[in-house]
OpenMM code with the backbone's topology and positions (N, CA, C; nanometers):
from openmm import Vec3, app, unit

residues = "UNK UNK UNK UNK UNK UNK UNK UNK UNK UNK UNK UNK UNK UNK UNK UNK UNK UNK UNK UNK UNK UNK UNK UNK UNK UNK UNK UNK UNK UNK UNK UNK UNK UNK UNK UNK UNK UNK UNK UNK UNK UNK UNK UNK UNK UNK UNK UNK UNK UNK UNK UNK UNK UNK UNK UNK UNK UNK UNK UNK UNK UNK UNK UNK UNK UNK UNK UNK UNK UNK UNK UNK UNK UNK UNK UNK UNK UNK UNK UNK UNK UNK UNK UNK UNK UNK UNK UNK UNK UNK UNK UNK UNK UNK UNK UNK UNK UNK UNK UNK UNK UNK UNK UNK UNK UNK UNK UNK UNK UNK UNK UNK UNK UNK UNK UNK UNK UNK UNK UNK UNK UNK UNK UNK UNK UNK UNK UNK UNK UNK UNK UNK UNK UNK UNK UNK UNK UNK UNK UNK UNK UNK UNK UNK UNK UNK UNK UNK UNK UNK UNK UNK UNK UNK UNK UNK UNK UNK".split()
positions = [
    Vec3(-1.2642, 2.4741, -4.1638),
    Vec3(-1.3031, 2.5102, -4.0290),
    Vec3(-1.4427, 2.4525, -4.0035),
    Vec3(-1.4769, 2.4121, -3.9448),
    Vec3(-1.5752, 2.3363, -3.8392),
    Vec3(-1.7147, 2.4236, -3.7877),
    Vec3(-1.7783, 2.4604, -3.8188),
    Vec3(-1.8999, 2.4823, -3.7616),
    Vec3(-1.9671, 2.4140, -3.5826),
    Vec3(-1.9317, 2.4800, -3.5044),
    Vec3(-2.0108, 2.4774, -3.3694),
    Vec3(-2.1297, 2.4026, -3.3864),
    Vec3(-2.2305, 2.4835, -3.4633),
    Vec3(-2.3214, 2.4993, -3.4877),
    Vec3(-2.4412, 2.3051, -3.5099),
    Vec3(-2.2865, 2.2343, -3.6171),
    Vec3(-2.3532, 2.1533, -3.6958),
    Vec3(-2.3140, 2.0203, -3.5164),
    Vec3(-2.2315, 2.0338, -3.4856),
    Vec3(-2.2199, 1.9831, -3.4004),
    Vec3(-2.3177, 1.9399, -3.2565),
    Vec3(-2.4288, 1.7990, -3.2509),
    Vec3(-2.5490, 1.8225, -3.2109),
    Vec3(-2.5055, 1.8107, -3.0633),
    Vec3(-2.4335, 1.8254, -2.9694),
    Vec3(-2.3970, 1.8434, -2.8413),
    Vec3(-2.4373, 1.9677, -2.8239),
    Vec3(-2.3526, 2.0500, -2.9020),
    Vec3(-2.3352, 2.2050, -2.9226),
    Vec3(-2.4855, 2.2784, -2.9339),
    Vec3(-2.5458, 2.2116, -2.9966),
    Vec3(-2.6917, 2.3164, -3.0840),
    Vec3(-2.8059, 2.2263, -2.9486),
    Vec3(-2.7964, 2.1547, -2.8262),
    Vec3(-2.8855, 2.1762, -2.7886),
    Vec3(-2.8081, 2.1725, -2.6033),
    Vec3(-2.7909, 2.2935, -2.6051),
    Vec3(-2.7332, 2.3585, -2.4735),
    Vec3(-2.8113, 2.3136, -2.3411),
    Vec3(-2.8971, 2.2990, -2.3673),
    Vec3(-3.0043, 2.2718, -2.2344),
    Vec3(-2.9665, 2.1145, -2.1869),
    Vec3(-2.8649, 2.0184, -2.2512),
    Vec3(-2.8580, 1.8872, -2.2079),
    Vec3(-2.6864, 1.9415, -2.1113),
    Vec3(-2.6663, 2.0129, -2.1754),
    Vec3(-2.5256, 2.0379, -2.0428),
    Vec3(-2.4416, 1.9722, -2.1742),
    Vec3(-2.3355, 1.9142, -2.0511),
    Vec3(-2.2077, 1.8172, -2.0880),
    Vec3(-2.3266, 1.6951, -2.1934),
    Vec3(-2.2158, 1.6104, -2.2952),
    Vec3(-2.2620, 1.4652, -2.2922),
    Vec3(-2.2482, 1.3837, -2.2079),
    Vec3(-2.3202, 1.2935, -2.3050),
    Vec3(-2.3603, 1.2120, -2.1982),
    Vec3(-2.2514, 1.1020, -2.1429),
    Vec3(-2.1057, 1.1122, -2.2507),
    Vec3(-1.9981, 1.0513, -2.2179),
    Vec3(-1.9391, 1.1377, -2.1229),
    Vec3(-1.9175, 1.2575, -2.1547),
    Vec3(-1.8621, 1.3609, -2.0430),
    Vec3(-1.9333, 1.3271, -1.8957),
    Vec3(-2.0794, 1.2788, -1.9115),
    Vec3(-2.1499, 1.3068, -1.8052),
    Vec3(-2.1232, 1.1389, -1.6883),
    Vec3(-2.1371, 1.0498, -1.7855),
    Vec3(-2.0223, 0.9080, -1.7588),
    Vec3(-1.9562, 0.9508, -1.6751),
    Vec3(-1.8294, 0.9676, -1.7592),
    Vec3(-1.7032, 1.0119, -1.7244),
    Vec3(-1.7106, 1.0720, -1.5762),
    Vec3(-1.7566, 1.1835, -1.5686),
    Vec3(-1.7859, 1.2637, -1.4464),
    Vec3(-1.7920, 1.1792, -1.3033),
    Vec3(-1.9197, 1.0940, -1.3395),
    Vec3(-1.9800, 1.0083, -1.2526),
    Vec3(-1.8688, 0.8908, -1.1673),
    Vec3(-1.7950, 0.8454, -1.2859),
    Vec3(-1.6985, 0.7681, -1.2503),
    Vec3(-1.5890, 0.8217, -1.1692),
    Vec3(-1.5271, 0.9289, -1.2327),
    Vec3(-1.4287, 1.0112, -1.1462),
    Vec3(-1.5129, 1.0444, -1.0032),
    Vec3(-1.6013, 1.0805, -0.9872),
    Vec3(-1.6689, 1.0696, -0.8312),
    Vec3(-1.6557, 0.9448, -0.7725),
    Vec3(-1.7258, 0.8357, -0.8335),
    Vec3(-1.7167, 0.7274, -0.7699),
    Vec3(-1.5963, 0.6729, -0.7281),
    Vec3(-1.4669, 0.6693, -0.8210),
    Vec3(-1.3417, 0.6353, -0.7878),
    Vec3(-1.3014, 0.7321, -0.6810),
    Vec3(-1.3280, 0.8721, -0.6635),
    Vec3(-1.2599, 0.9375, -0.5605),
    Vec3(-1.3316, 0.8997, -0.4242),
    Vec3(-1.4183, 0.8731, -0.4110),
    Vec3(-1.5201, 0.8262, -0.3375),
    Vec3(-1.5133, 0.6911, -0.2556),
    Vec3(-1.4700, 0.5976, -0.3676),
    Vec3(-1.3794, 0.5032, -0.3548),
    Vec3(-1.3231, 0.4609, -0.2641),
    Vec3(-1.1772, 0.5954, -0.3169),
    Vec3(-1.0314, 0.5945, -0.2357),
    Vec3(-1.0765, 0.6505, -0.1068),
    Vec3(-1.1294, 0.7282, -0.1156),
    Vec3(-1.1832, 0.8191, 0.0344),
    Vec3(-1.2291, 0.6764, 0.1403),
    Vec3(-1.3118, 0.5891, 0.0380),
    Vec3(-1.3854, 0.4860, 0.1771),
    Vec3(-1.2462, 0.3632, 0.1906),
    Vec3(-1.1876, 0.3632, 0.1040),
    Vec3(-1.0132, 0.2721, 0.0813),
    Vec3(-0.9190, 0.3122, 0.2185),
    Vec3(-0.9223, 0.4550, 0.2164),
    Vec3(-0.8765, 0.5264, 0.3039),
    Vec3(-0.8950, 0.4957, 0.4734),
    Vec3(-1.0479, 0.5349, 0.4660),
    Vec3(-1.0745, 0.5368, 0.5956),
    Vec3(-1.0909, 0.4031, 0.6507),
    Vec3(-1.1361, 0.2867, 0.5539),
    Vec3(-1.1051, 0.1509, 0.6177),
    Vec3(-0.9669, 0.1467, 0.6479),
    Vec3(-0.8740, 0.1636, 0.5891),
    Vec3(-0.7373, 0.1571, 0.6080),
    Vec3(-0.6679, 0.1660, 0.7710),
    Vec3(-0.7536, 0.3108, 0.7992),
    Vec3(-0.7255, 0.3577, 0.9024),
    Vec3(-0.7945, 0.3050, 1.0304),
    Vec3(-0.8713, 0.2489, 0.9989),
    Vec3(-0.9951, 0.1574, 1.0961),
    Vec3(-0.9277, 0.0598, 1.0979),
    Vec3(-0.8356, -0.0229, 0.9936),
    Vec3(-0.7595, -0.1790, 1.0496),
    Vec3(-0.6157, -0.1394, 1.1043),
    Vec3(-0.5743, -0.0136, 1.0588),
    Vec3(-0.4498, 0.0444, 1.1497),
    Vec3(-0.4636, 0.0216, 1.2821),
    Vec3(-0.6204, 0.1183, 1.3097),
    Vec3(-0.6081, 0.1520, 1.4313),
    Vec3(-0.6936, 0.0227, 1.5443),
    Vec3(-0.7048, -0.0842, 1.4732),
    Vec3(-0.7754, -0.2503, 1.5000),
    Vec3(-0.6474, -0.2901, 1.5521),
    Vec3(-0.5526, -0.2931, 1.4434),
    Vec3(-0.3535, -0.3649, 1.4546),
    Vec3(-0.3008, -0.3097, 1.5627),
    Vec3(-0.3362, -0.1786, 1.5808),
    Vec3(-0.2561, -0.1461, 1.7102),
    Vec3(-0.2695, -0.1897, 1.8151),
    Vec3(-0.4098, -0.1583, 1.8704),
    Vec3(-0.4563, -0.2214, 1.9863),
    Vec3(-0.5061, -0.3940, 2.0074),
    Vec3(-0.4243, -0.4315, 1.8712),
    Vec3(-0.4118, -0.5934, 1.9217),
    Vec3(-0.2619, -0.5863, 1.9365),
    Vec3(-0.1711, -0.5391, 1.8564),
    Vec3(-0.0664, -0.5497, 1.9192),
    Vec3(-0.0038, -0.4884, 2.0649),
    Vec3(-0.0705, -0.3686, 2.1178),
    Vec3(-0.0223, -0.3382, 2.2186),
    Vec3(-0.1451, -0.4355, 2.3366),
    Vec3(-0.2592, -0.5355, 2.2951),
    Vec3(-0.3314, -0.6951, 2.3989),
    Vec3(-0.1595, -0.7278, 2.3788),
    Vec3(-0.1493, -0.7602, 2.2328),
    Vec3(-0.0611, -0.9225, 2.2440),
    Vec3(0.0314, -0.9001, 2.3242),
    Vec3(0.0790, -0.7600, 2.3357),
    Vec3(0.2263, -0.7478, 2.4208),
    Vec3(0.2173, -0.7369, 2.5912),
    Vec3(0.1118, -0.6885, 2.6303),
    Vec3(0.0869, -0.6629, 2.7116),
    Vec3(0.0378, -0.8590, 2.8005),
    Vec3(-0.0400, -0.9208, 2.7086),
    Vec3(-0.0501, -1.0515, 2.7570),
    Vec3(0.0264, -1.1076, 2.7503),
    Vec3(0.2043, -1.0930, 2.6794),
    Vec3(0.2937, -1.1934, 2.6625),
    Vec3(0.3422, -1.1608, 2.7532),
    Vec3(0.3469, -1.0248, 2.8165),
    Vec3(0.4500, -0.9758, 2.9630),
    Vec3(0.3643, -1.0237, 3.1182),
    Vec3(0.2779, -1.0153, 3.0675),
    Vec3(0.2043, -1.0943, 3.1607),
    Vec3(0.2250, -1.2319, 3.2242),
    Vec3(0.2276, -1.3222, 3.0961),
    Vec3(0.2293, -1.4398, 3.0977),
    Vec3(0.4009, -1.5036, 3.1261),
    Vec3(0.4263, -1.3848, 3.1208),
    Vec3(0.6137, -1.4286, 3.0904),
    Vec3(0.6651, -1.4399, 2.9467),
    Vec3(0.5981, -1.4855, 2.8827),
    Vec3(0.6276, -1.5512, 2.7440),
    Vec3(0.7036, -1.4118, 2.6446),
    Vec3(0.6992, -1.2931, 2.6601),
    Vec3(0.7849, -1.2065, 2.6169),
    Vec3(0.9669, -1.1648, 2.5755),
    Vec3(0.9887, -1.3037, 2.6465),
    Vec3(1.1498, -1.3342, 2.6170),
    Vec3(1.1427, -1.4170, 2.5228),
    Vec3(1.0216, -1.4808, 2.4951),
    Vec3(1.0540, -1.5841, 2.3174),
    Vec3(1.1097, -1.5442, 2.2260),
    Vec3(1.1989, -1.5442, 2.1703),
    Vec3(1.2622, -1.4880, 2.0691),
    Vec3(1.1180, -1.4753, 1.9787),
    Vec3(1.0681, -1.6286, 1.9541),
    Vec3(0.9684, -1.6306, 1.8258),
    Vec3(0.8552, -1.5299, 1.8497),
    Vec3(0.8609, -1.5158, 1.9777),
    Vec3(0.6924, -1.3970, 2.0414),
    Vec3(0.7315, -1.2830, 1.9959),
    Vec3(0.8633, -1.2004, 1.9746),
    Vec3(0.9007, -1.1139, 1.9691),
    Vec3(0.9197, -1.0633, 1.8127),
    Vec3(0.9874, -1.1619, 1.6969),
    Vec3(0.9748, -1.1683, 1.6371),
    Vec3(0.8189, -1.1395, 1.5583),
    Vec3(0.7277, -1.2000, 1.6500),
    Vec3(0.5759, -1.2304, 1.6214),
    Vec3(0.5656, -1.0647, 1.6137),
    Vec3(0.5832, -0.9857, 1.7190),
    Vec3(0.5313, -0.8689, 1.7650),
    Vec3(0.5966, -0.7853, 1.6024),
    Vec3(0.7140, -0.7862, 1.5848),
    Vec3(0.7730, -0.6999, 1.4947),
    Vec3(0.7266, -0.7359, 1.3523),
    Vec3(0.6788, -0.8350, 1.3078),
    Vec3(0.6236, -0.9148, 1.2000),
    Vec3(0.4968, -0.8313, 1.2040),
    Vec3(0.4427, -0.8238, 1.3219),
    Vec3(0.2652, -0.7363, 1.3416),
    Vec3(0.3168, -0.5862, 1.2961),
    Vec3(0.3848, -0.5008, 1.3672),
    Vec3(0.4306, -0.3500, 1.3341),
    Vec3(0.4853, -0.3412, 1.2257),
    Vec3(0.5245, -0.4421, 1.1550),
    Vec3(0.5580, -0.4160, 0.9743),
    Vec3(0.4906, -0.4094, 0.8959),
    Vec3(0.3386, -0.5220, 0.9507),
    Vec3(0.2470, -0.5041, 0.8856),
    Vec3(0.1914, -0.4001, 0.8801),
    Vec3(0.1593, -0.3842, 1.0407),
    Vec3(0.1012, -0.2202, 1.0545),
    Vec3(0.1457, -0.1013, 1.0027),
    Vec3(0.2672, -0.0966, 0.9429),
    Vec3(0.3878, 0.0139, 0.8602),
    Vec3(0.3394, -0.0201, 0.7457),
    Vec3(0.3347, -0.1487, 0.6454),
    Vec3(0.2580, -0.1654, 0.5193),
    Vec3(0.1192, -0.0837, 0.5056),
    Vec3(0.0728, -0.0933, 0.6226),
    Vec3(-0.0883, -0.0198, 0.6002),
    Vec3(-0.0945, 0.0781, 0.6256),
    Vec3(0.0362, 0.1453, 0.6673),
    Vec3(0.0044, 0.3187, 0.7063),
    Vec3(0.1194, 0.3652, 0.5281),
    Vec3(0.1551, 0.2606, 0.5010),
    Vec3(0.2431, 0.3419, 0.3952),
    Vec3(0.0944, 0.3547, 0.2503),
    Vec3(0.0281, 0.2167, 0.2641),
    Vec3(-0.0690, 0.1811, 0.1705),
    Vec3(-0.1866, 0.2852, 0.2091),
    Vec3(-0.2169, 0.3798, 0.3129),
    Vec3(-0.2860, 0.4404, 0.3559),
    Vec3(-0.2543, 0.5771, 0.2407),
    Vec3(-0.1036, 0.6141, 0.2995),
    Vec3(-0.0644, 0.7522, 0.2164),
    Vec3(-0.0688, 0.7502, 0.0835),
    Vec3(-0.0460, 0.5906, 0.0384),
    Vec3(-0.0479, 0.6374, -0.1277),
    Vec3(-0.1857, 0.6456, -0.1465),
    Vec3(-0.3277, 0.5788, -0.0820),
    Vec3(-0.3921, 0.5895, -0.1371),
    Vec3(-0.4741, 0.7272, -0.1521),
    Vec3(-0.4010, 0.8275, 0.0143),
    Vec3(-0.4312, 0.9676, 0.0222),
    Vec3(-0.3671, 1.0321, -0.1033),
    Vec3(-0.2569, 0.9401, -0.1416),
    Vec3(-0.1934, 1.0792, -0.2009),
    Vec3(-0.2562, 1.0889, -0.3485),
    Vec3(-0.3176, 0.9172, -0.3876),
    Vec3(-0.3707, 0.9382, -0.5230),
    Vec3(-0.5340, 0.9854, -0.5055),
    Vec3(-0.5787, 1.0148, -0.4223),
    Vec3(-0.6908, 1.1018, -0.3739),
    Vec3(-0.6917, 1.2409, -0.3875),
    Vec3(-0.5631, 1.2734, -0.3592),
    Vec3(-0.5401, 1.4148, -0.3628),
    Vec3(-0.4326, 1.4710, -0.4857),
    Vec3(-0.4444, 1.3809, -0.5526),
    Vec3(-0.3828, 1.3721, -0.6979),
    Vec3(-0.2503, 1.4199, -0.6570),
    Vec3(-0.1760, 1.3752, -0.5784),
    Vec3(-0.0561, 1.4342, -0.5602),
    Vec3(0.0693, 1.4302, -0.6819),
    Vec3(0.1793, 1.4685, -0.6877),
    Vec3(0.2721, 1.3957, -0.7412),
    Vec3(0.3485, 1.3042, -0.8028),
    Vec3(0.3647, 1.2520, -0.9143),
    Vec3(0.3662, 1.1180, -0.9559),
    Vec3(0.4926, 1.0626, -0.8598),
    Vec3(0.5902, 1.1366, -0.8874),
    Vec3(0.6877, 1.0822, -0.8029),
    Vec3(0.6683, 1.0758, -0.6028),
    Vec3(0.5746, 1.1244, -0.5973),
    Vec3(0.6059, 1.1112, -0.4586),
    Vec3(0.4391, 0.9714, -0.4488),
    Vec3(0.4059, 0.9229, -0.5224),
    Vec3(0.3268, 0.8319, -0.5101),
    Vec3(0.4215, 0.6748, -0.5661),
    Vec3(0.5213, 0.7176, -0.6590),
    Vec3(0.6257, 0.6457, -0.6655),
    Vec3(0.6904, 0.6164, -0.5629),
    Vec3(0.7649, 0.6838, -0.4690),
    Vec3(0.8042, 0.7071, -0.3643),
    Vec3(0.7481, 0.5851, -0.2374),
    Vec3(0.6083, 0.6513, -0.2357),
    Vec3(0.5105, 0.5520, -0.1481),
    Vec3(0.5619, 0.4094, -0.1712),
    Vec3(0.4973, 0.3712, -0.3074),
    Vec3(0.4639, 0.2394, -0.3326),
    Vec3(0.6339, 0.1839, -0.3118),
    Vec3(0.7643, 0.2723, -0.3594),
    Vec3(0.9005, 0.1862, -0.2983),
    Vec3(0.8842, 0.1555, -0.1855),
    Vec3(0.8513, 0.2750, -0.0521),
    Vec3(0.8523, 0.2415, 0.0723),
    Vec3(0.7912, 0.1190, 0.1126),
    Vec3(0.6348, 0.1078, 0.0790),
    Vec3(0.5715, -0.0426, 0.1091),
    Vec3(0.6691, -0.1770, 0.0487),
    Vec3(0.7156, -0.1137, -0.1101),
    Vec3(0.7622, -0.2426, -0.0772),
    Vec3(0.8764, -0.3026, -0.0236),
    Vec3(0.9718, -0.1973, 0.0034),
    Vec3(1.0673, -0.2184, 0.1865),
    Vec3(1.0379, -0.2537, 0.2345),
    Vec3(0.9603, -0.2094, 0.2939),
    Vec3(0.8708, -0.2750, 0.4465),
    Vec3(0.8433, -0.4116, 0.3996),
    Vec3(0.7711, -0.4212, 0.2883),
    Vec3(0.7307, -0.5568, 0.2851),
    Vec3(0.8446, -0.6847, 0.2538),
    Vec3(0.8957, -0.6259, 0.2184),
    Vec3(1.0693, -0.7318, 0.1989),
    Vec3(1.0981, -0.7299, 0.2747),
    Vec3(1.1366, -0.6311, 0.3803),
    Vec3(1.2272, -0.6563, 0.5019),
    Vec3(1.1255, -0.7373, 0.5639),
    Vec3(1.0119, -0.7160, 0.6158),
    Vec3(0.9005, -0.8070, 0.6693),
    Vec3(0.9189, -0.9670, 0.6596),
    Vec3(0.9533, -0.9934, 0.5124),
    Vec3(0.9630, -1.1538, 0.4853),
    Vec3(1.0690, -1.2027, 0.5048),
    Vec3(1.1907, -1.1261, 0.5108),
    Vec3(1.3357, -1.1164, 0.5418),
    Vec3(1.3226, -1.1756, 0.6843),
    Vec3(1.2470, -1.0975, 0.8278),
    Vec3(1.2527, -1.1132, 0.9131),
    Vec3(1.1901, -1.2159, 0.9453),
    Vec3(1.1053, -1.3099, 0.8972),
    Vec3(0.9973, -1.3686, 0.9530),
    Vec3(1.0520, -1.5168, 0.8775),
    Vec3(1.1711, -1.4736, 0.7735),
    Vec3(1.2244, -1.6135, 0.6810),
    Vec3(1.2264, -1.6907, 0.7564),
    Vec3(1.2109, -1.8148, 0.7654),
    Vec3(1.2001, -1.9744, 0.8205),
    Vec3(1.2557, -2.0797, 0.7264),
    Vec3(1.4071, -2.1039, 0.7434),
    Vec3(1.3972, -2.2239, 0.6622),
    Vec3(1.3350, -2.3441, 0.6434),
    Vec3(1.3372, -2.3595, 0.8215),
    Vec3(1.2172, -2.4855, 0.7962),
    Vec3(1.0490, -2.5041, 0.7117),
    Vec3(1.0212, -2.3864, 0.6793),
    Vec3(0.8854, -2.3720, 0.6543),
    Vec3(0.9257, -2.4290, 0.4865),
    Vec3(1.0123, -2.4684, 0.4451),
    Vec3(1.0307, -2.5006, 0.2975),
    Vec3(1.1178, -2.6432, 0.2779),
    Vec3(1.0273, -2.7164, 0.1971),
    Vec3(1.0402, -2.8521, 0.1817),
    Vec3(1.1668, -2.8921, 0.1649),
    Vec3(1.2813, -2.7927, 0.0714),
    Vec3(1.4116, -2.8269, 0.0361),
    Vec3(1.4995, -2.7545, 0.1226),
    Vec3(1.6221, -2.7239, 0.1400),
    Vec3(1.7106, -2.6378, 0.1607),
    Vec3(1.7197, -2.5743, 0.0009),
    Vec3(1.7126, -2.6015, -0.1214),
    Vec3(1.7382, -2.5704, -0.2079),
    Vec3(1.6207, -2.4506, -0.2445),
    Vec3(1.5036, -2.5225, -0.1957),
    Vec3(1.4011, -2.4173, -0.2302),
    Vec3(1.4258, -2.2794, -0.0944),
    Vec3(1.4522, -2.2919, -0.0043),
    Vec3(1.4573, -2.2135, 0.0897),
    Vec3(1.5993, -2.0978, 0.0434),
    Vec3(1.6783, -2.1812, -0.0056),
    Vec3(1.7861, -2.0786, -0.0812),
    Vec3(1.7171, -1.9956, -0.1983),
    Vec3(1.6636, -2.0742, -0.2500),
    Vec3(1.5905, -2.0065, -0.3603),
    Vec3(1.5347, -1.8796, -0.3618),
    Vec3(1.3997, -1.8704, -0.2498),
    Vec3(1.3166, -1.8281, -0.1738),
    Vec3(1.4537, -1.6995, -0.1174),
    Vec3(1.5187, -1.7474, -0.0415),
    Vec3(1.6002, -1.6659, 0.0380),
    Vec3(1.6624, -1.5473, -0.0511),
    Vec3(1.6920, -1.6135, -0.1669),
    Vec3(1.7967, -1.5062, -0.3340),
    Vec3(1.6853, -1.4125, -0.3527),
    Vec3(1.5611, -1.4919, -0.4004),
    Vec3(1.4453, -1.3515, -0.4432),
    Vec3(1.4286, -1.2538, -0.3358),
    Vec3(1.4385, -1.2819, -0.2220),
    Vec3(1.3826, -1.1881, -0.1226),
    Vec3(1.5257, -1.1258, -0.1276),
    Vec3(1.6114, -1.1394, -0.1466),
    Vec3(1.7756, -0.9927, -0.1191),
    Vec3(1.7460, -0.9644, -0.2603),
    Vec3(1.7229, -1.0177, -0.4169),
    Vec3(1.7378, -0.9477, -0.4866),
    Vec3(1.6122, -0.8111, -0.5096),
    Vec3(1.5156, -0.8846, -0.4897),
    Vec3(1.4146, -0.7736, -0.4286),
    Vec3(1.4379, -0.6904, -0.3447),
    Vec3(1.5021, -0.6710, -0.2594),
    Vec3(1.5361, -0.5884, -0.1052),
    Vec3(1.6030, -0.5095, -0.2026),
    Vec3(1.7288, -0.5521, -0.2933),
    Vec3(1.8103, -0.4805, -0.3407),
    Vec3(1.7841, -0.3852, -0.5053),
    Vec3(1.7400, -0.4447, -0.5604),
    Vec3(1.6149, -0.3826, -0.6220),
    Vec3(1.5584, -0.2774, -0.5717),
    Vec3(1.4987, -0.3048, -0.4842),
    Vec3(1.3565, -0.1545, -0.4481),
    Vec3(1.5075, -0.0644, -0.4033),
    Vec3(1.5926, -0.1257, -0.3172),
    Vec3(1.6844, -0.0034, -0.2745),
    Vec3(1.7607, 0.0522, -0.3609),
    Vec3(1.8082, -0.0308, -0.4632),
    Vec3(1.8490, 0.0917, -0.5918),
    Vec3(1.7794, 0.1961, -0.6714),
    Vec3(1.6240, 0.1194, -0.6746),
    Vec3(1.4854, 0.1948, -0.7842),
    Vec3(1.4558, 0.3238, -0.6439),
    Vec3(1.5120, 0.3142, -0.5072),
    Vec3(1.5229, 0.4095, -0.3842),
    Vec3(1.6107, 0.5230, -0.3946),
    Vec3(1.7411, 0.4640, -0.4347),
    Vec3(1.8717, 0.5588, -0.4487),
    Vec3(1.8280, 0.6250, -0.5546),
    Vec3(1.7853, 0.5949, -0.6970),
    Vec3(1.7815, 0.6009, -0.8038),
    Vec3(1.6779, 0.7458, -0.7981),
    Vec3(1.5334, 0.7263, -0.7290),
    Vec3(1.4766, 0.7792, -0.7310),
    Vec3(1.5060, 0.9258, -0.6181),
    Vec3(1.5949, 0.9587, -0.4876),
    Vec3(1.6036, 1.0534, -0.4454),
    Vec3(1.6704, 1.0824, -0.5230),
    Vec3(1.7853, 1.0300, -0.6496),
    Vec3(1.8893, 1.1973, -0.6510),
    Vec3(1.8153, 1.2477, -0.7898),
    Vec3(1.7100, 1.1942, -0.8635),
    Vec3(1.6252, 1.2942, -0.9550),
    Vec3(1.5757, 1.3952, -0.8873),
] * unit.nanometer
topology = app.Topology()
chain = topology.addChain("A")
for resn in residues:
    res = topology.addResidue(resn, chain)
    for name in ("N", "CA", "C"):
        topology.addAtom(name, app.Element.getBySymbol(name[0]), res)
């Protein structure tokens, strides 16, 4: 058995915690501190995205240009993003507020939905040198889609 006593943390009470404990401490503030300022920028480029997307829409109806397929596309490409940053918002609340492992699991599937379907929608074959590479390109993005939606299924019926 161990003596308290011999232990020099222990025998001089007036220093508190160590000074690794006292580290430690410091860091866990700073990281929560962190997420807190992670957070609220988050919510400052949310709320930046919105009110450019509800200019852009408002100037495309203006202008006429709102029947472009590609303008429209443009607009829904912007609100996916803006859905990436409100999903990237909650996980970072939720690992702030030490939530749940699984429901921070949860989060990070949702973003990356959003973010697949996002590239799904915005796919361009032309933007790729081959047809071969654009198939390519095209396979990763469904096996990914299909992926997160099984690691999705998988994860509500636990």
């Amino acid at each position: 058995m161990t003596d308290d006593r011999s232990d020099p943390v222990r025998t001089r009470p007036e220093l508190g915690d160590s000074l690794d404990d006292r580290i430690l401490a410091f860091s866990q503030k700073l990281i929560r501190y962190t997420e807190v300022v992670a957070a609220v920028v988050l919510g400052v480029l949310f709320a930046i995205g919105v009110f450019d997307l509800a200019l852009q829409i408002v100037q495309s109806a203006a202008s006429g240009s709102i029947t472009d397929p590609l303008i429209v596309v443009g607009f829904i490409d912007t609100a996916l993003l803006l859905l990436i940053i409100v999903e990237v918002y909650h996980t970072v609340v939720a690992y702030t507020q030490e939530s749940d492992t699984r429901r921070i699991v949860r989060l990070v599937l949702y973003t990356g939905v959003i973010a697949m379907v996002r590239k799904a929608i915005i796919f361009r074959t032309g933007e790729y040198a081959t047809e071969g590479d654009a198939l390519l390109a095209a396979t990763a993005y469904t096996l990914l889609i299909l992926g997160l939606a099984a690691l999705l299924v998988v994860e509500r019926r636990r």
